[in-house]
N, C-alpha and C positions, 0 to 999 in steps of 0.2 A: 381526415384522421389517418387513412390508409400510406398517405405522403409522409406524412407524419413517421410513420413505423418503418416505413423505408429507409429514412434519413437515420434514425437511430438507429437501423443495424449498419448500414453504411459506416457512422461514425466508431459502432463500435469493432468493425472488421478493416476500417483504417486506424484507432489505436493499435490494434491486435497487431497489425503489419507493422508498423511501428517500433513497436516493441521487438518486436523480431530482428528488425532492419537494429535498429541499435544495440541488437544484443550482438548480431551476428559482427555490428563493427567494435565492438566492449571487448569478445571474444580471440578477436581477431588480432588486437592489440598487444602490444609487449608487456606482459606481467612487472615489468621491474617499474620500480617509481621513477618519476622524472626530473631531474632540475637539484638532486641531492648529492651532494660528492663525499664523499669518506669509501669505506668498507662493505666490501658485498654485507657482510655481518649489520652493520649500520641502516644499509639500505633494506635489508626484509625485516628487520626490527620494524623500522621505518614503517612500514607496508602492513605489515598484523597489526600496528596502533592503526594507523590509516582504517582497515577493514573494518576493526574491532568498535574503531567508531562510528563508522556509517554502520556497520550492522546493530549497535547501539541504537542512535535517532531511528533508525527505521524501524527496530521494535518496539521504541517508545510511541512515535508516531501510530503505528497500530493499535497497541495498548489504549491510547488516548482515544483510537475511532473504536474500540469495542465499547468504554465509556460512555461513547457518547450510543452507538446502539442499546446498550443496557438501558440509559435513559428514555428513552422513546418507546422502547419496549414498557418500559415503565410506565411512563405516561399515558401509551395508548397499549391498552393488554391484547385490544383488538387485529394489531399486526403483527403480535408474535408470531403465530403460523409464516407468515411471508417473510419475519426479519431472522428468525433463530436461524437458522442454514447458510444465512450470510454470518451472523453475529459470529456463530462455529467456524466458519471457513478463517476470518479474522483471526481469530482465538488461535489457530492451527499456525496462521502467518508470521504470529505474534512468537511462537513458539519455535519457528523454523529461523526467524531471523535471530533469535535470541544464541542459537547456535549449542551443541551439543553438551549440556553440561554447565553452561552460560547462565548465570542469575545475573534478572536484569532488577539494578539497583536502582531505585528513584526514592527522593526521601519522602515523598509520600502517595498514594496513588491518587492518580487523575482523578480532579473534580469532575463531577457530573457536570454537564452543560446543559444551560436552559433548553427546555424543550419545546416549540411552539403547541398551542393548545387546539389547533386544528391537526389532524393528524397529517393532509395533505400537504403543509408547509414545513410538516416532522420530519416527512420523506424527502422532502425536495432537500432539507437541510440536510442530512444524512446524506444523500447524493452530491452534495456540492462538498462537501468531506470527504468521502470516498472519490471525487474527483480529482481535489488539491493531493489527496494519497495517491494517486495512479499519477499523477506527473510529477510529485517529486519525488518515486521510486526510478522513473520512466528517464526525469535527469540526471541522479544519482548513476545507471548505468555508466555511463561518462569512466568516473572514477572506481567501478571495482574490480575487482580481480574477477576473472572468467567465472567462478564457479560460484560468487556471489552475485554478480551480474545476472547468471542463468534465474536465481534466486529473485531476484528484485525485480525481473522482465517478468515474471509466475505472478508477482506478488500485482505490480501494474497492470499485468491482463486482467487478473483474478477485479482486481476493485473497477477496472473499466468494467469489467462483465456487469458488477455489483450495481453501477453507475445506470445502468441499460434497465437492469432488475427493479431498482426502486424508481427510478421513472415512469417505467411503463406500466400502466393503469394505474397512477398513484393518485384517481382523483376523491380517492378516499376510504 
């Protein structure tokens, strides 16, 4: 078991770097879009629809994994204590990517997702969620502007951290 805890904080102090390494090359890159010809005017139009919708999916995406914490919380009332602090952190993500002032529209809110009726296959599911979130915040890097990027590399550490958290000891 001991090898075991090794490897998971390894894995999770190689996303962390990760993250970093690709924010520092997101960062580093030329703010203007690529491959667009017209008017500087055209071009940052361009650029805040660009942002405005990866900042969009990414808060929807959140929204949809606090959903699915609610359910499990629900299901098993027994890991509240160990899920609320995540479920909260999400909720904070959910509200940082939505952007100052930003209502985030969806025409109706996320279904609940079935819940396994073991609680240990509740968490595993919830980490395997919170996992597919940390690498498609982790790709999205790629395409944002510097200060969204900083954003979404926060949001990727934060659900690798999460990923670590509901694993370890989750065998019930």
């Amino acid at each position: 078991m001991r090898r075991t805890e090794t490897t998971r904080r390894g894995a999770l102090a190689a996303t962390g770097a990760a993250a970093a390494a690709l924010l520092a090359g997101g960062c580093a890159r030329d703010a203007a879009p690529r491959g667009r010809e017209g008017t500087a005017a055209d071009a940052a139009a361009a650029a805040v629809r660009a942002e405005a919708g990866l900042r969009k999916r990414s808060a929807r995406a959140r929204v949809a994994l606090l959903a699915h914490y609610d359910a499990v919380i629900a299901a098993h009332p027994s890991a509240a204590g160990r899920l609320e602090p995540l479920r909260d952190a999400v909720a904070r993500q959910a509200d940082a990517l939505r952007g100052e002032g930003a209502a985030l529209r969806a025409a109706a809110p996320p279904a609940a997702p079935a819940v396994a009726a073991e609680r240990r296959d509740a968490l595993k599911a919830l980490a395997a969620e919170e996992r597919r979130g940390a690498d498609a915040h982790t790709a999205a890097l790629l395409d944002a502007p510097p200060e969204l990027a900083r954003l979404l590399a926060s949001v990727a550490a934060a659900g690798a951290a999460h990923v670590y958290l509901l694993t370890e000891g989750s065998d019930g």
